[in-house]
C-alpha positions, 0 to 999 in steps of 0.5 A, spaced: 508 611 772 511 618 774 516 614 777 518 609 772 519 614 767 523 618 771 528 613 773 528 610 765 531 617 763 535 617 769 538 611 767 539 613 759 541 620 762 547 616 766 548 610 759 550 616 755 555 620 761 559 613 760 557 611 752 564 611 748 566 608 741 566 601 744 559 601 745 556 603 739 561 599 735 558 594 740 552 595 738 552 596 731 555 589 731 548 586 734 544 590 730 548 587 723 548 580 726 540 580 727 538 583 721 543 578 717 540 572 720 533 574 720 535 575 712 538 568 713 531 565 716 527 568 711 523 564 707 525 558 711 521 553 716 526 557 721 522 564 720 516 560 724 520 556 729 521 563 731 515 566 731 513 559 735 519 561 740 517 568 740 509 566 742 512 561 748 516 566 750 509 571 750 505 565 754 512 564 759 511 571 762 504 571 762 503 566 766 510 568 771 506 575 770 499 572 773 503 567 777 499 561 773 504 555 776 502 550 772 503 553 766 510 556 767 512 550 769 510 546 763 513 551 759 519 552 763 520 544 762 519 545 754 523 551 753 529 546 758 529 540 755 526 543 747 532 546 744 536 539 744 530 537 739 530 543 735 537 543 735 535 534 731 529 537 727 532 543 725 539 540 722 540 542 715 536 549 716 542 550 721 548 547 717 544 551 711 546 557 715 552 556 717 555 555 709 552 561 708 556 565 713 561 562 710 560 563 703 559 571 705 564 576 702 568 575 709 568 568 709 571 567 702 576 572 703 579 568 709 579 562 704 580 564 697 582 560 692 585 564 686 585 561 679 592 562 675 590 565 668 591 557 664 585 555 669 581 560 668 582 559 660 581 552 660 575 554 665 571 558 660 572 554 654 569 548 658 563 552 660 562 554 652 562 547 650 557 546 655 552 551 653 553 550 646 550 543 648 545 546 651 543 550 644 544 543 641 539 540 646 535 546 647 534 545 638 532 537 640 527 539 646 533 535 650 531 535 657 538 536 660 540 539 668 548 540 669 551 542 675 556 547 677 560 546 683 563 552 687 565 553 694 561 548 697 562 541 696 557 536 692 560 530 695 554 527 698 550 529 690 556 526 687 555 520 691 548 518 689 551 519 681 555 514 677 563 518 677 566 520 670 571 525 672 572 526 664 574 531 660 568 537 659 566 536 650 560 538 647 559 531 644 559 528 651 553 532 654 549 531 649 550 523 650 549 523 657 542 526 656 541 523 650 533 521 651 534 512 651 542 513 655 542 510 662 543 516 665 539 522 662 535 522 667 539 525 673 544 531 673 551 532 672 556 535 676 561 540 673 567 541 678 571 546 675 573 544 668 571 536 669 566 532 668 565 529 675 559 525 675 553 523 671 546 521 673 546 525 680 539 525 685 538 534 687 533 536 692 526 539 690 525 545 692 519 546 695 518 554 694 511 554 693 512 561 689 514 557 683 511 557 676 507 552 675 510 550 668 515 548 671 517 541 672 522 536 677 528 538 672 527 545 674 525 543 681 531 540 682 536 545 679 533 549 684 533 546 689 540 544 690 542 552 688 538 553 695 541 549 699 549 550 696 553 555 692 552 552 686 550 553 679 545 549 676 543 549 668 537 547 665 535 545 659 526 544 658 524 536 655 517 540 653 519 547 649 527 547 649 528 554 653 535 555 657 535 557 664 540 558 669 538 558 677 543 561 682 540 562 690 535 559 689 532 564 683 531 563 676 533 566 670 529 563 664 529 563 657 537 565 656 541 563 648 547 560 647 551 567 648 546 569 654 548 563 658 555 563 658 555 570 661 551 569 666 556 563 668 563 566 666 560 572 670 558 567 677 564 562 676 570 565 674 574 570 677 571 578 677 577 580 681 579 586 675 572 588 674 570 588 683 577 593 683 574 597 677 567 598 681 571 599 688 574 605 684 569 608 681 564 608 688 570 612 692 570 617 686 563 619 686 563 618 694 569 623 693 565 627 689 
């Protein structure tokens, strides 16, 4: 045991005579990347495959520690052969991954779209039609789910919908969600200042930690902000409350005024106002 110790302060006593700025810098990069992905795999059946890998690896060294042959060689065959149907099972966990690596703050800027001032305009003046018809329905206790796309595209939701590609007005949102009209049941589908399809089928979420009250509108307003970047707008069928998901959470209870806000601030551009905190993090770091 002495001399275990005595070699391991060897070792670091010559890692540290050789450790340069390369090194650290590696080894910052490492830790940014495992905290990032163990932020990423959080909440998600790819949070226990972890753990399950983690226990077999455990057992692998065991039974090699114990020279227990038959065991190491079964697991040895599982952890060969296994990754290749991990890799099938767990296809949209990975996918998912992905479009958040490239919805982070890196990815966008290598693929930014920016908004000229007359795209913008028309923009907030579509999103203020849509929440004054949320208003309206939310007078009429009309069940209405209207989503927003950004970064990731929608096209497979889209599909499962009737295309309109129509010009944003408060009295069409009312009619599509009108109680009796063909496609009141399903979502739209916002891309950018236009309507682009109606009666489109969103994924539930399955988050257990929902409220209960919540019904399937709200389930899938969730659901498709968990798996994409988008927006989604939900008007409650039972007591008329406006509510506005993103990531996955949900913010409940929003006016007319409360709703725009939340969507002008997600889906336009904040590029003046970034500048403006930049600014102001650098004087009080300064200071």
């Amino acid at each position: 045991m002495v001399e275990f110790f005595r070699n391991l302060w060897e070792g670091l006593i010559a890692t540290a005579n050789t450790f340069t700025w390369r090194d650290a810098l590696d080894i910052i990069l490492v830790a940014y990347l495992i905290y990032e992905v163990i932020g990423m795999m959080a909440h998600t059946r790819t949070g226990t495959l972890v753990k399950g890998i983690a226990v077999l690896i455990a057992a692998y060294a065991a039974s090699t520690l114990l020279q227990l042959k038959t065991i190491t060689f079964f697991i040895d065959y599982l952890v060969r052969y296994g990754l290749v149907v991990l890799v099938v099972i767990f296809q949209p966990e990975l996918r998912n991954m992905l479009e958040r690596v490239g919805r982070t703050r890196f990815g966008r800027s290598l693929f930014a779209i920016k908004l000229d001032e007359d795209t913008a305009g028309r923009m907030l003046s579509a999103y203020d039609k849509i929440c004054a018809a949320a208003a309206s329905m939310s007078r009429t206790n009309t069940g209405a789910l209207i989503v927003f796309e950004k970064e990731t595209p929608l096209t497979e939701i889209i599909a499962t919908g009737t295309r309109i590609d129509g010009e944003i007005t408060e009295e069409l949102i009312c009619n599509i969600f009108y109680k009796g009209a063909p496609l009141h049941d399903g979502a739209v589908v916002i891309r950018g200042d236009r309507v682009v399809a109606a009666g489109c089928l969103l994924p539930v979420s399955h988050n257990t930690e929902i409220d209960k009250e919540m019904g399937t509108r709200h389930r899938a307003g969730l659901g498709v902000t968990e798996i994409s970047d988008a927006l989604s707008l939900i008007v409650s069928e039972e007591n008329g409350m406006i509510s506005v998901a993103q990531n996955g959470v949900i913010v409940r209870n929003l006016d007319r005024a409360g709703a725009l806000r939340m969507l002008s601030s997600q889906l336009l551009p904040q590029e003046k106002e970034d500048d403006e905190k930049q600014k102001f993090s650098l004087k009080r770091l300064l200071k």
